[in-house]
N, C-alpha and C positions, 0 to 999 in steps of 0.2 A: 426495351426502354433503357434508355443512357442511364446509370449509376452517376447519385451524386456523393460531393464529400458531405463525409459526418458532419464536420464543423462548420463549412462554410456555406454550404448546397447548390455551390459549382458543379456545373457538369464535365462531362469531357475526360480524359487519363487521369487514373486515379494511382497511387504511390501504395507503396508499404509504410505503412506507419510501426514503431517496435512498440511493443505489448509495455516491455520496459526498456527505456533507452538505453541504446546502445552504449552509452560512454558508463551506465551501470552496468550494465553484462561483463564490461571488458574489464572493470573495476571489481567485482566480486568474484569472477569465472568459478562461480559452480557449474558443475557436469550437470548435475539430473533441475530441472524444472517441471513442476507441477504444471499440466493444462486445466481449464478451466471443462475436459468434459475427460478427467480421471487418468489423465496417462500420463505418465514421468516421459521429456525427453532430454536430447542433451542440444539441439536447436535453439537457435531466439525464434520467440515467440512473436510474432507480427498480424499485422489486420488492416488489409487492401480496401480502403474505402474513404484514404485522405489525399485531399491534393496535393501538388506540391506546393503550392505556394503555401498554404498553411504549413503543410509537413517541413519544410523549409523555412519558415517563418517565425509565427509563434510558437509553433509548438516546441521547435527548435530552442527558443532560445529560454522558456519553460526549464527546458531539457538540461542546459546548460547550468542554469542554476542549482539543480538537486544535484547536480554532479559537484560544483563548489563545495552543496553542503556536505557531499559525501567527503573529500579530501579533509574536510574542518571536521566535521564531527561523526558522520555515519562510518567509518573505518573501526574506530573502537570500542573496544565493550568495557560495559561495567560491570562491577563485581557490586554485593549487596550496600548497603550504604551509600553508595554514590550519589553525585551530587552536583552538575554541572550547569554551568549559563549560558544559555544557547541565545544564541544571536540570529535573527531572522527578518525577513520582510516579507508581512502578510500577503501582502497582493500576489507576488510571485510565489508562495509557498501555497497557498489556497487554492490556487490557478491549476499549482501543478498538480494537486491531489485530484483536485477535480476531472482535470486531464488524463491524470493515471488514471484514475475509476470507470471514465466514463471509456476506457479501452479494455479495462477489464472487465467493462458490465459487456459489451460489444463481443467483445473475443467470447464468451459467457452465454451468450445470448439473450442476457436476464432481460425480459422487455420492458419491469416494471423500473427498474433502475439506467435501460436506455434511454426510456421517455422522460423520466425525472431529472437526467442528466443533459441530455439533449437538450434540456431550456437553460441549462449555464453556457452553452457555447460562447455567449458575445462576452461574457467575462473571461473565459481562457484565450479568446482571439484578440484580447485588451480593447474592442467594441464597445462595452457596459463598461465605465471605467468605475461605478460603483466597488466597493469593497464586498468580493462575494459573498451571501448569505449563508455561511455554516459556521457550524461550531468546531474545533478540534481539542480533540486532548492527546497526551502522548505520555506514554510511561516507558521507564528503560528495563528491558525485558533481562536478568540476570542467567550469566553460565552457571551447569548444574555441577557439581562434581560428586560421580561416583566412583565404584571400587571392583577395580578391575582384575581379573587373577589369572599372572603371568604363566607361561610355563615351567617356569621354577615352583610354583605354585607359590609364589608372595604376591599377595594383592597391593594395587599399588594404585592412586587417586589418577583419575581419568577426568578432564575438562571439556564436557558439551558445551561450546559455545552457541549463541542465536544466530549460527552464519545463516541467514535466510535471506532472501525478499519474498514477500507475500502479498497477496490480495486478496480479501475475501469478503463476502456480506457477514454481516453482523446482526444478529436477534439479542434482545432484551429479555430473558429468562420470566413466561409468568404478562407477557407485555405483548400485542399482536400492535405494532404503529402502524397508524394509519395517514398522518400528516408528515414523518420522516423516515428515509433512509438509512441507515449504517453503513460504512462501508469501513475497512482497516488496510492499511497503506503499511506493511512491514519491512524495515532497513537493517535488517541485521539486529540490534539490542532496541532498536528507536519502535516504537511500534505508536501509529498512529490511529485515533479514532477517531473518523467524521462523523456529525446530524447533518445531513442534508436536506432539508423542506422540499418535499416534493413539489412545490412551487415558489421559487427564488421574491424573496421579500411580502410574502403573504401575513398574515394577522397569528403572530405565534398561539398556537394549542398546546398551552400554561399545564395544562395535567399531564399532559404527554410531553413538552419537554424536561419538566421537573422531575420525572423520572428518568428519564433520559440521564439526566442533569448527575442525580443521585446514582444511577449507575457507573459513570466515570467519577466519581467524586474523590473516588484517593489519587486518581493521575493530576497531572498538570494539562489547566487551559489555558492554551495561546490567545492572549487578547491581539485581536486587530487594531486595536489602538496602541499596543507597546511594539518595543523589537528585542526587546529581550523577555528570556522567561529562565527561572529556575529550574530546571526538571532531575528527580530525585527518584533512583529505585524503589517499590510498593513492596518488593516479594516476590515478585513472580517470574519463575526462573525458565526453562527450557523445558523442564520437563513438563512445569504447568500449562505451557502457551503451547512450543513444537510437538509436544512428544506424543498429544492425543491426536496431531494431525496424519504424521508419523504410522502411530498404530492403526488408524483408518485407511490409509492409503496403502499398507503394507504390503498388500500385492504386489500392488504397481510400482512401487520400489524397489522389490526384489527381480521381478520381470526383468526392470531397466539395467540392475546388476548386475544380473547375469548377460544380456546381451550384451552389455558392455565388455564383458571376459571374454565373450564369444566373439568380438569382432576382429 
């Protein structure tokens, strides 16, 4: 049976779509990337199930836009107190999160978060020209600094910065949702938090997004009705956010290390 595309449900030659766009791989060039089934590589990561005309198309110029935002504002990090005006437009930012997620639920396999994402497609393809149905918040994720001890033996301050991008589901501590998703969209210090309604403009479930709500509550939410937002450091630095992924994955990290010396 012919394979069709994810977003459109054309049949016929299907494309690579990248996991993260290209014009961010070649913008960040980290060596090791995280897979979604535990393996560090140093590849782009990709997933053969888009046409081209989409993959050429919307998703493309999607693509284009987080790359903008990346030259403006995802290049830099901020130290604690920080405090900046981020300028944005909803429809293409919401689009592209959506877009990102619904690659990473894919590449993932996650089926509860393909099927849930699978009914935004006419809003990433600009089809539903509706304002898509989520929420986001973002906080700016701060460099750690610790204390490093030279061969001279003087210890001397060492800067982990949040050089990352990530993707990952997200659970609510204490909370099993049943009407939304989570998902986090990470850019280096920008770290994003979607609610995604398992079904786009349904009758909101007021107990369950109120917690929701209260769990992002010290970040900043992007209203769809502005284009600017304030977004300000919480606290939460490298070592709070990266460093437990880090030590989870540690195998797989060191595996990739070493192969990398050995090649």
């Amino acid at each position: 049976m012919a394979r069709i595309c994810a977003y459109c449900g054309a049949r016929g030659p299907l494309t690579r779509e990248h996991i993260w766009p290209k014009g961010i791989i070649d913008r960040v060039k980290y060596d090791a990337r995280f897979t979604s089934y535990g393996k560090v590589i140093s590849g782009e990561m990709t997933i053969a199930d888009v046409c081209a005309s989409c993959n050429n198309g919307p998703l493309s110029t999607l693509d284009a836009y987080i790359c903008e935002l990346y030259d403006q504002y995802f290049h830099q990090f901020h130290d604690r107190g920080s405090s900046i005006k981020f300028h944005y437009d909803w429809w293409q930012l919401s689009n592209w999160f959506l877009k990102a997620s619904y690659n990473a639920a894919r590449a993932a396999k996650n089926q509860h978060d393909i099927k849930t994402l699978a009914r935004c497609t006419d809003f990433i393809r600009g089809i539903d020209k509706r304002q898509p149905d989520i929420a986001i918040w973002v906080d700016l994720t701060e460099p750690s600094y610790i204390a490093e001890k030279t061969e001279s033996g003087i210890y001397s301050a060492k800067t982990l910065t949040p050089s990352m991008v990530r993707f990952a589901k997200v659970q609510i501590p204490d909370k099993k949702l049943q009407h939304y998703t989570l998902r986090l969209v990470a850019i280096n210090s920008f770290y994003f938090y979607l609610a995604i309604p398992v079904r786009p403009y349904m009758v909101p479930q007021m107990s369950e997004l109120a917690r929701i709500c209260e769990f992002f509550s010290l970040m900043t939410s992007l209203d769809p009705e502005l284009t600017m937002a304030t977004i300000s450091t919480t606290g939460l630095a490298v070592h709070n956010i990266v460093m437990p992924h880090l030590r989870q994955n540690e195998e797989s990290y060191r595996s990739f290390i070493e192969s990398q010396k050995n090649a």
